[in-house]
VOGU-3710 file (C-alpha; in Angstrom, 3 decimals, decimal comma):
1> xxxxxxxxxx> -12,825/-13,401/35,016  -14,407/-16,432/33,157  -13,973/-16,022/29,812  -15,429/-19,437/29,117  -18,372/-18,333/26,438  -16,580/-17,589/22,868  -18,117/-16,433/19,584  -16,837/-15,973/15,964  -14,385/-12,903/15,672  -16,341/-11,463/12,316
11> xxxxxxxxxx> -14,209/-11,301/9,294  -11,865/-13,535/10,495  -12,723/-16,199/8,017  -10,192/-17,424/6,517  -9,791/-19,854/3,294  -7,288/-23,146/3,276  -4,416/-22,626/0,942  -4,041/-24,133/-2,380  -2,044/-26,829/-3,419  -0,088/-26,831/0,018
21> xxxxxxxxxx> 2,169/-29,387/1,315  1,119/-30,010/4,991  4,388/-30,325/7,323  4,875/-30,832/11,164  4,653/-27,613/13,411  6,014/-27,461/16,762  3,687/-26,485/19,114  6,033/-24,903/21,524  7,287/-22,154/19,104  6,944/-18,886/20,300
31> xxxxxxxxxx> 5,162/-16,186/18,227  3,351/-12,893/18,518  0,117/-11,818/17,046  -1,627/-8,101/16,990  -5,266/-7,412/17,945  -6,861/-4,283/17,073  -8,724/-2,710/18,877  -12,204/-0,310/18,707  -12,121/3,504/19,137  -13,221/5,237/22,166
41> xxxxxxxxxx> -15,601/7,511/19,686  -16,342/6,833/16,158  -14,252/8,775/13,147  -15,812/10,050/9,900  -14,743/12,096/7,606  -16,163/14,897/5,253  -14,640/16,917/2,638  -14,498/19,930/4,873  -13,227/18,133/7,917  -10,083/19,711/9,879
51> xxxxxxxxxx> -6,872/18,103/10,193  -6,839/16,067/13,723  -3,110/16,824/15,482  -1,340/13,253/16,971  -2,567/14,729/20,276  -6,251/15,402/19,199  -6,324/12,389/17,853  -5,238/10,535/20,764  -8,014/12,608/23,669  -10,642/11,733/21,171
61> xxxxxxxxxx> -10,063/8,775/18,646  -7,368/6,339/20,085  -8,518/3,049/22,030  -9,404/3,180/25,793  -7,108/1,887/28,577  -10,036/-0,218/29,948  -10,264/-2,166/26,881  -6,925/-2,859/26,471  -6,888/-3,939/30,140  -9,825/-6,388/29,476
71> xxxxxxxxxx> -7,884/-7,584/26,409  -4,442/-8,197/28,903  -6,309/-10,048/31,415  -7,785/-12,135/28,822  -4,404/-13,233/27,486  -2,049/-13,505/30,551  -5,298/-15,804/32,032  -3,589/-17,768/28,662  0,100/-17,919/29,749  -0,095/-14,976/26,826
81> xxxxxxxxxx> 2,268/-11,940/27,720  2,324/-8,328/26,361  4,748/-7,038/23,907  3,242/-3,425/23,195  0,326/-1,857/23,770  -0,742/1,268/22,268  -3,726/3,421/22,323  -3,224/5,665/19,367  -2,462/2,418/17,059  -5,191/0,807/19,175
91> xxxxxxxxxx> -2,964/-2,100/19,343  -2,009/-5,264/21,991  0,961/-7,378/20,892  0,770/-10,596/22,605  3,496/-13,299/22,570  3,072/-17,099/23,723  3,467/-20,534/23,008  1,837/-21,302/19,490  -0,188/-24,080/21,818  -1,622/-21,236/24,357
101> xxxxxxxxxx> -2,843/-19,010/21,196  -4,475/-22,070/19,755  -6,539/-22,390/23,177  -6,986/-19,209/24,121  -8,386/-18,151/20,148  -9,848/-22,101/19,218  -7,452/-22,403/16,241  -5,560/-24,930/14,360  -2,415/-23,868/13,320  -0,602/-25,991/11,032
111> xxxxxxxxxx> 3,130/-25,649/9,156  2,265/-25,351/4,840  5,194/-25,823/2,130  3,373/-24,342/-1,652  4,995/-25,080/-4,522  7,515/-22,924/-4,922  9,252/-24,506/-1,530  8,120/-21,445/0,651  7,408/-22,876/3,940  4,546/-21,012/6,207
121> xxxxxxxxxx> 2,145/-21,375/9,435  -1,162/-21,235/8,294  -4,819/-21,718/9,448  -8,060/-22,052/8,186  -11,717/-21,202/9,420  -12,364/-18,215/12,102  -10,856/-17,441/15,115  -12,997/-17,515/18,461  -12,734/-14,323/21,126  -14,632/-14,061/24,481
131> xxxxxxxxxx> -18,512/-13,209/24,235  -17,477/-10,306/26,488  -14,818/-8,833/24,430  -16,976/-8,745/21,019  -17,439/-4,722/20,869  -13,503/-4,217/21,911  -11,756/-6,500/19,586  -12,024/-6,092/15,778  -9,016/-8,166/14,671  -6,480/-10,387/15,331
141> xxxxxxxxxx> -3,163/-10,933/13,398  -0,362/-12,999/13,046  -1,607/-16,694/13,235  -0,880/-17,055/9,455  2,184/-15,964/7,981  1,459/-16,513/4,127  2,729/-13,573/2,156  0,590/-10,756/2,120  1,381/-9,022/-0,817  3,709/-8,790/-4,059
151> xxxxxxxxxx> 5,679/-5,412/-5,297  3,941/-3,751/-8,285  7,171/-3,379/-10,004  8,575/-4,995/-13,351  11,963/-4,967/-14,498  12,593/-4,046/-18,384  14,409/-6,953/-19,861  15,348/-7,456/-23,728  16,147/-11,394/-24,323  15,908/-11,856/-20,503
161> xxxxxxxxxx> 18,517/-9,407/-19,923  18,330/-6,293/-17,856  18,790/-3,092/-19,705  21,349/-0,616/-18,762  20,572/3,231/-18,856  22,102/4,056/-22,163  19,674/1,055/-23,611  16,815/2,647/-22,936  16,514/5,577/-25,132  12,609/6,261/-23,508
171> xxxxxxxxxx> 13,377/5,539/-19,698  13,298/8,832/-17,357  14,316/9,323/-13,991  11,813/10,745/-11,946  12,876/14,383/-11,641  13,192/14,225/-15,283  9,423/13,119/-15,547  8,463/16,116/-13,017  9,467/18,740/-15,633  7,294/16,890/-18,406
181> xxxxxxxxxx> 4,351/16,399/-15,942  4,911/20,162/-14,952  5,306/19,444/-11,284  5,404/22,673/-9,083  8,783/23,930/-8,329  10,279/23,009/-4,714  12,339/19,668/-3,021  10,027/18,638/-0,496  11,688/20,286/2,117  10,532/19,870/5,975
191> xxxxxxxxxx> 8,204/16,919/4,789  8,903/13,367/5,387  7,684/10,360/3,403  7,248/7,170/5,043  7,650/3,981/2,683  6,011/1,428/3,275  8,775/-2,150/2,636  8,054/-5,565/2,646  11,435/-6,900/2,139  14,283/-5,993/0,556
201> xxxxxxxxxx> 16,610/-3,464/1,368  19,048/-0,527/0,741  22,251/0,212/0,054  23,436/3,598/0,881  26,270/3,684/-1,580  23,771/2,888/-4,262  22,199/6,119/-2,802  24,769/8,244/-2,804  26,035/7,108/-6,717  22,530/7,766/-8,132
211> xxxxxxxxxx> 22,200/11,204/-6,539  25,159/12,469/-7,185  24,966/11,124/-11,027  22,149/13,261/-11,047  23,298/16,120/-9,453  20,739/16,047/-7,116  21,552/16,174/-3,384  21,190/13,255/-1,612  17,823/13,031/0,530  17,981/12,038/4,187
221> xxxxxxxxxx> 16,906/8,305/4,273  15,953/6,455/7,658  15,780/2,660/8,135  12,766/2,215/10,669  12,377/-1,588/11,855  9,028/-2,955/12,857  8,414/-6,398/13,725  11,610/-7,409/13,223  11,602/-6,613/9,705  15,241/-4,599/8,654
231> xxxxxxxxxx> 16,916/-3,106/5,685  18,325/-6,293/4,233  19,549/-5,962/0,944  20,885/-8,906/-1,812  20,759/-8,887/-4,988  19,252/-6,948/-7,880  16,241/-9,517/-8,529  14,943/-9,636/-5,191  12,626/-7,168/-3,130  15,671/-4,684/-3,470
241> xxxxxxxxxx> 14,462/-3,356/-6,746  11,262/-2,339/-5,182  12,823/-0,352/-1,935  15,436/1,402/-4,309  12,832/2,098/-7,176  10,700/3,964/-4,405  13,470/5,490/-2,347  15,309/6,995/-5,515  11,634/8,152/-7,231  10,325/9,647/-4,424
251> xxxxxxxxxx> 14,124/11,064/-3,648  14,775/12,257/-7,214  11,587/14,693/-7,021  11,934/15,913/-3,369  15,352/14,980/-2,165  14,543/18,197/1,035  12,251/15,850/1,984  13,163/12,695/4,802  12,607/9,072/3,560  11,580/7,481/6,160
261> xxxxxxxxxx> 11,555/3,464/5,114  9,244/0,994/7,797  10,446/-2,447/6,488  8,004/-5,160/8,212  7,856/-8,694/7,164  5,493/-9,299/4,443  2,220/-10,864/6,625  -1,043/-9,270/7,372  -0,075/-8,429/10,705  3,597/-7,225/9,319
271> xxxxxxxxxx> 1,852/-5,082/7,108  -1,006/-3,676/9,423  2,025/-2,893/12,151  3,906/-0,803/9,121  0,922/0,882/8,352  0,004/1,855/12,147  3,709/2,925/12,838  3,894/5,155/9,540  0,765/6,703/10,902  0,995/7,041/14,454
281> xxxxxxxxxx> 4,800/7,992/14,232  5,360/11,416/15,952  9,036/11,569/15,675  9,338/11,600/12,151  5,463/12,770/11,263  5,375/11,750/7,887  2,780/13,728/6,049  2,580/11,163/3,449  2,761/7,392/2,955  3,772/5,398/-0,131
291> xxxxxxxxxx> 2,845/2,043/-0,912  3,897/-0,199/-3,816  3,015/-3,663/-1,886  -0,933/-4,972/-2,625  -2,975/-8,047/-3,602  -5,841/-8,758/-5,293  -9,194/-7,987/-2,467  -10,420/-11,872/-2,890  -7,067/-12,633/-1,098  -7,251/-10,424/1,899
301> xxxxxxxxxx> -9,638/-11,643/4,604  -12,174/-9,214/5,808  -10,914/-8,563/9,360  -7,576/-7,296/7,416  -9,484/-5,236/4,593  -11,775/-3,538/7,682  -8,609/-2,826/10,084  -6,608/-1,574/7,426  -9,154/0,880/5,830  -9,499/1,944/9,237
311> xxxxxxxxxx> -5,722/3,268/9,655  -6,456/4,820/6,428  -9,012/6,891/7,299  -6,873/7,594/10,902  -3,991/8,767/8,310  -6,626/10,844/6,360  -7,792/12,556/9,564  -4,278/13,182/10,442  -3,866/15,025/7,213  -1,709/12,043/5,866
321> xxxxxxxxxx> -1,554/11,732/2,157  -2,062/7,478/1,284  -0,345/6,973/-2,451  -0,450/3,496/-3,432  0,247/1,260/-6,528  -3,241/0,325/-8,363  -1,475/-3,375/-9,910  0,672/-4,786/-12,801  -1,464/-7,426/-13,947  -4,660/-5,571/-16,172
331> xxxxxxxxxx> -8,328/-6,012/-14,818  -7,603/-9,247/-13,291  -4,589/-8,430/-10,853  -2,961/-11,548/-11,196  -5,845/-14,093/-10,315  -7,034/-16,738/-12,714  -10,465/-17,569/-11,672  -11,517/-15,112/-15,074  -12,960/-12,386/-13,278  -12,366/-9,139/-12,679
341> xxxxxxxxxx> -10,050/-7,912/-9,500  -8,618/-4,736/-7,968  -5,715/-4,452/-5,694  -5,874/-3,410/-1,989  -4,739/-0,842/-0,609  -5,162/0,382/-3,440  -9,200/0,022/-3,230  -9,308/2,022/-0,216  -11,543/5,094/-0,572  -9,255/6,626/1,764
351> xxxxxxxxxx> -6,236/5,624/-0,671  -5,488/7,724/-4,065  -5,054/4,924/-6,111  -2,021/4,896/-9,217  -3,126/3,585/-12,209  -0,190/3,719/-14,955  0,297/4,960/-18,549  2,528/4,334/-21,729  4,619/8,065/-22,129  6,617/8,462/-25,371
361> xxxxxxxxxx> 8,662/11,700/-25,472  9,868/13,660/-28,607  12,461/15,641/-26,884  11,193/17,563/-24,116  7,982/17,319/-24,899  5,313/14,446/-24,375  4,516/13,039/-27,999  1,582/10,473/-26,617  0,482/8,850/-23,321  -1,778/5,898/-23,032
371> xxxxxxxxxx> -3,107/3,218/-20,658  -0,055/0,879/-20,044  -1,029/-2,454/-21,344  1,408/-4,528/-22,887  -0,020/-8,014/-22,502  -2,561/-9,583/-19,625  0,876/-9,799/-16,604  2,005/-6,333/-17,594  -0,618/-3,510/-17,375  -2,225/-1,193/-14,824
381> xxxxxxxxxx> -4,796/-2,279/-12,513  -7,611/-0,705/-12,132  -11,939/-1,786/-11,752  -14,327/-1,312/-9,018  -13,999/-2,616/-5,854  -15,899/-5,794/-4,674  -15,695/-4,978/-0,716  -15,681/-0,855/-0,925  -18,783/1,279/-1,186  -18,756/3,846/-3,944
391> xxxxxxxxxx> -17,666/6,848/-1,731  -19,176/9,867/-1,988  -16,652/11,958/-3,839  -16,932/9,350/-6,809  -21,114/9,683/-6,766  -20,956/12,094/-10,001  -17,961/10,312/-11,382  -19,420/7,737/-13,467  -17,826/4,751/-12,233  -19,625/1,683/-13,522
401> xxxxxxxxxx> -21,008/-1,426/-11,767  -18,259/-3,986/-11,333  -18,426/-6,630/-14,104  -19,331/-9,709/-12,157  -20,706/-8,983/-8,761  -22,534/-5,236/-10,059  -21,703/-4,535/-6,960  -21,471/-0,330/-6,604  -18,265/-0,164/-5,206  -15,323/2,112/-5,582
411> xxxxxxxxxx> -13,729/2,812/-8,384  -9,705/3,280/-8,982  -7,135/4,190/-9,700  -7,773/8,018/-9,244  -4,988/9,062/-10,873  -1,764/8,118/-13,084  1,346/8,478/-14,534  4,081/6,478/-17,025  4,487/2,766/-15,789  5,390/1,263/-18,442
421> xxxxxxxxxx> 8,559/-0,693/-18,121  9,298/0,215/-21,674  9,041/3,961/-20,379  9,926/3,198/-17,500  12,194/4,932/-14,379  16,167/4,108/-14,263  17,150/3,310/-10,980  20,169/1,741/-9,429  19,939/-1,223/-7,604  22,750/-3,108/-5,759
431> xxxxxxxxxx> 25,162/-1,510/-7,925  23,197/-2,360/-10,805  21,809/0,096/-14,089  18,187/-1,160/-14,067  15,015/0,331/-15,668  11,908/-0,705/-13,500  7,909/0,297/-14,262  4,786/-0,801/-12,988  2,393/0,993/-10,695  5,221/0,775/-8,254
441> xxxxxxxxxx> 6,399/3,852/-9,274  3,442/5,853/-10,014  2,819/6,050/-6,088  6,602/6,974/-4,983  5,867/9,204/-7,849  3,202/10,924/-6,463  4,722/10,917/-2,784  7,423/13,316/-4,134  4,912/15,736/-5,859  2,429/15,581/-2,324
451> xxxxxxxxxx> 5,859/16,678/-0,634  6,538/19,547/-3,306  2,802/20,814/-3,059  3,124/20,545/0,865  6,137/22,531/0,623  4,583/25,231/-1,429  1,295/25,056/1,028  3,076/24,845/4,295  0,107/22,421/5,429  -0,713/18,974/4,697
461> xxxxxxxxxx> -2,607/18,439/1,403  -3,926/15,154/3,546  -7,234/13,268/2,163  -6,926/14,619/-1,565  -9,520/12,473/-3,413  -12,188/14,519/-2,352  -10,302/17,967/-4,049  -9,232/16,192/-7,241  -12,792/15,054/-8,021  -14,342/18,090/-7,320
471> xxxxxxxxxx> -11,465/20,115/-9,776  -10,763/17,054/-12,362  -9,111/19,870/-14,310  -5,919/19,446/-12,250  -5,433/16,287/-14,528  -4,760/15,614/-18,208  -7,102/13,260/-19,208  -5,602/9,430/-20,842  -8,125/8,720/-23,412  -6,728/5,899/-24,966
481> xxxxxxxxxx> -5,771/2,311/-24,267  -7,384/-0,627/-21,808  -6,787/-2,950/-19,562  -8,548/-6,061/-20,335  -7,080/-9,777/-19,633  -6,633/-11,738/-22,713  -7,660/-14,990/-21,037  -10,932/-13,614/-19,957  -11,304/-10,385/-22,546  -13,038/-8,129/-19,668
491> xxxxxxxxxx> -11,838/-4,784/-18,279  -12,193/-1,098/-19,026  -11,571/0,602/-21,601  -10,134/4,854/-21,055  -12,583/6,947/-22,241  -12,881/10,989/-21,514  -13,300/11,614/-18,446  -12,710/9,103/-15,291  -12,265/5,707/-16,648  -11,070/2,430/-14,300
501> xxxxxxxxxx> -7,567/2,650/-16,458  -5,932/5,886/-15,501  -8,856/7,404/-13,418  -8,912/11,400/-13,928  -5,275/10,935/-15,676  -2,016/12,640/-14,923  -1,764/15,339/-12,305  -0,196/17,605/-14,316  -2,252/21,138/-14,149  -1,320/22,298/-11,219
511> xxxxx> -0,540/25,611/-9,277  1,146/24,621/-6,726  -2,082/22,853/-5,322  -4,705/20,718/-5,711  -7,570/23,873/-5,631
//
C-alpha cells in the first residue's frame, strides 16, 4: 500500500513550550504512542437513553477490525510494531524507534529542560497521517511527554507547617461530612470506583491506620498499572497526598465499595490510556470514575480535548458516573495571560463538574457554607467553557456568555461541596496527620455518595447531569462568595440559583436518588 500522500491530522496542533531549554535527543530511543480510532456507528446520547452493557457496546460502538488493520499495515510499512490493539478502547499502541515515528507522522521531536529542571520530549506544529486513513484516525498520542495535568489538592499549612488533626478544630473526614450533607444511608457495597492517578502512590499501612482510627472497615483497594505507571509512593509532599486524599474520601463514605486505582504517567496519552482502561475495564466494572488531575482547556490540544470527551460520553453510555475536580486556582485556573479559564475534564458536558465551598460547623450542624475563595491560587474553579457547546441540559440554566470569547459554552462546576483547606478533609499520608482541600476532594467526595445511591438503586445512576438539572431541588443552593482573580478582577459571582462558583450547590436533598 502506498501511503505516500499525507495531510494534517486535525487538532493535532500543537504550541512550542515556553521558556524551554532545548537539549540533545537520541533518535534511536524507543517509545510508544496511542492512536484513536473512529467508531463503527456514531454515539449520542439523550436524557432518556438506556444504559449500553460492555458487550452492546462493543457489537455496536467499538472500532472496526478493518480499520485497525489499515492502521497496522501503515505502521509496520514504518519498522512500527503493535503493542495493543483494542476495539472497545478503539485503540493501536505502536512502539518504534523515535526516528521511524518522526517519518512515518512528519514530526520533529526534540528533548526540552523548563525551568524547574524537568526534562521532556516535546514537539511543535501538527502531525501528518496518510490521505487514506483521514476518516479512521482521530488522534495520536505520546510524541510529547510534557505533564498533562496538576492535582487539585492543597495542603493546610500554618507558618509553612502542616497541621496535624487535633490543629484543625474545622477539618472533617469524609464520612463525617456525609452525615452533615445528609448522604443516604449505605457503604457502597458491590460498586467499584476507579481513580483515576497520575503519580504518586499508596501505602497500605497508611490504609489500614486511618480506617481503623475511624472505625470504619477497611475498603478493598486495587493497584491497576497502565502504561507503566505503578503505585509508587514517597513522601508526604509529593503526588502521594493526592492518591491517599482520594482513596481515604471516597473509602471513608463507601468503604463496601472496591477502589480500584489506574496510576498512568502524567502525559496526554498516559492520561487518555487511564481513562479508556477505567472505562472499558470488565473485570472490575467500575460504575464510577473519579478524577482530581486537570488543566486549564488553553493547554490541552484539540485532538486530546475531542478524544477524551469522547470516552466520556462512552462512560456515560455505559452508565458510568464521571466526578471530577472543577480547579484550585479561582476563574483563571492557574494561567496568567488575565483571562478567564476552566479546567478539563472538568469542562466536559459528559463530566459533573466539583466546584468547592467554605463549610463552618457549630457542632453537628452546618453554621454557613460559601464559595471557597481565599485568595486568586486558592479557590474553586469554575466559568464557561471556551471549546464545549452549552449542552442541552444547561439550555434553561442561565449560564452566561464566557467573559472574553462570549462564546456559549458549558458551564461548570455542576455541583459542590467544602474544599476549603481551612475546612478541609484529614487524611493520612505516608504516615503523616495532614489536612488537604481543594476540588480534589469534592470529586472522591462525590464518587462515594454515586456508590451509596447505586447501592440503594441497584443500577447505575450513570450520566447524572441531565437528572440534577431537571430536579435542582436535590441541591442546597451556595449563595454567597466568588471566584474572581485579583490580578485580573473577573469571575463569577454565586447568586441563587446555578452560578459558575458552586453550580446548583451541595447535593444534599436526597432520597436515596437523584429523582
Amino acid at each position: 500500500m502506498e501511503n505516500n500522500q499525507t495531510i494534517k491530522l486535525a487538532g493535532s496542533f500543537k504550541a512550542a513550550p515556553e521558556r524551554i531549554e532545548k537539549q540533545p535527543l537520541n533518535k534511536d530511543e524507543y517509545i510508544e504512542i496511542t492512536i484513536r480510532l473512529r467508531r463503527k456507528n456514531s454515539l449520542a446520547l439523550n436524557a432518556n437513553a438506556e444504559t449500553l452493557t460492555h458487550e452492546t457496546y462493543q457489537d455496536k460502538f467499538s472500532a472496526g477490525q478493518d480499520d485497525i488493520n489499515a492502521v497496522e499495515s501503515f505502521a509496520h510499512e514504518n519498522h512500527l510494531t503493535t503493542v495493543e490493539a483494542s476495539t472497545a478502547k478503539r485503540t493501536v499502541k505502536l512502539k518504534g524507534r523515535i526516528q521511524d515515528f518522526e517519518a512515518a507522522f512528519k514530526v520533529d521531536l526534540f528533548s526540552a529542560k523548563d525551568q524547574n529542571g524537568q526534562v521532556f520530549r516535546a514537539r511543535t506544529g501538527d502531525i501528518q497521517i496518510p490521505a487514506n486513513l483521514e476518516s479512521i484516525i482521530e488522534g495520536v498520542f505520546g510524541f510529547d511527554d510534557r505533564p498533562a495535568a496538576r492535582p487539585m489538592f492543597q495542603i493546610a499549612k500554618k507558618d509553612n507547617r502542616i497541621i496535624s488533626h487535633a490543629a484543625a478544630p474545622q477539618a472533617f473526614t469524609s464520612d463525617q461530612l456525609a452525615k452533615l450533607y445528609g448522604f443516604p444511608a449505605g457503604t457502597g457495597k458491590g460498586q467499584t470506583i476507579a481513580i483515576i492517578e497520575l503519580g504518586g502512590g499508596f501505602k497500605t499501612k497508611d490504609i489500614t491506620t486511618y480506617f481503623k482510627n475511624l472505625n470504619i472497615p477497611k475498603p478493598v483497594v486495587k493497584a491497576i498499572s497502565v502504561d507503566g505507571g505503578t503505585n509508587s509512593p514517597s513522601n508526604p509532599n509529593s503526588a502521594d497526598g493526592e492518591v491517599m486524599l482520594d482513596i481515604e474520601v471516597a473509602g471513608a463514605v463507601a468503604p463496601g465499595a472496591t477502589l480500584a486505582v489506574y496510576f498512568a504517567p502524567n502525559t496526554d496519552k498516559g492520561f487518555l490510556d487511564a481513562i479508556l482502561s477505567a472505562v472499558h475495564d470488565t473485570q472490575n466494572k467500575p460504575s464510577i470514575i473519579s478524577i482530581s488531575w486537570g488543566a486549564a482547556e488553553v493547554n490541552w490540544t484539540k485532538q486530546s480535548l475531542s478524544a477524551y470527551n469522547d470516552a466520556f460520553m462512552s462512560a456515560a453510555s455505559l452508565g458510568i458516573t464521571i466526578c471530577a475536580a472543577a480547579g484550585d486556582s479561582g476563574s483563571s485556573d492557574g494561567v496568567t495571560d488575565g483571562k478567564v479559564h476552566v479546567d478539563f475534564p472538568a469542562s466536559s458536558p459528559y463530566v459533573l463538574a466539583c466546584g468547592g465551598t467554605k463549610l463552618v460547623v457549630n457542632g453537628n450542624n452546618i453554621a454557613s457554607e460559601t464559595v471557597w475563595h481565599a485568595s486568586s491560587n486558592s479557590s474553586t474553579g469554575g466559568g464557561v467553557s471556551d471549546y464545549f457547546p452549552l449542552p442541552n441540559y444547561q439550555a434553561s440554566a442561565g449560564v452566561p456568555l464566557s467573559l472574553d470569547t462570549k462564546f456559549k459554552g458549558r458551564g461548570l462546576p455542576d455541583v459542590a461541596a467544602d474544599a476549603d483547606p481551612d475546612t478541609g478533609y484529614k487524611v493520612l499520608v505516608d504516615g503523616q496527620q495532614m489536612v488537604i482541600g481543594g476540588t480534589s476532594a469534592v470529586a472522591p467526595l462525590m464518587a462515594g455518595l454515586m456508590a451509596r445511591i447505586n447501592e440503594k438503586q441497584k443500577n447505575p445512576a450513570g450520566f447524572v447531569n441531565p437528572q440534577i438539572y431537571s430536579n435542582p431541588g436535590v441541591c442546597r443552593d451556595i449563595v454567597s462568595g466568588d471566584n474572581k482573580t485579583t490580578s485580573t478582577n473577573k469571575g463569577y459571582d454565586a447568586k441563587p440559583g446555578w452560578d459558575a462558583c458552586t453550580g446548583w450547590g451541595v447535593l444534599s436533598k436526597l432520597n436515596g436518588s437523584l429523582a
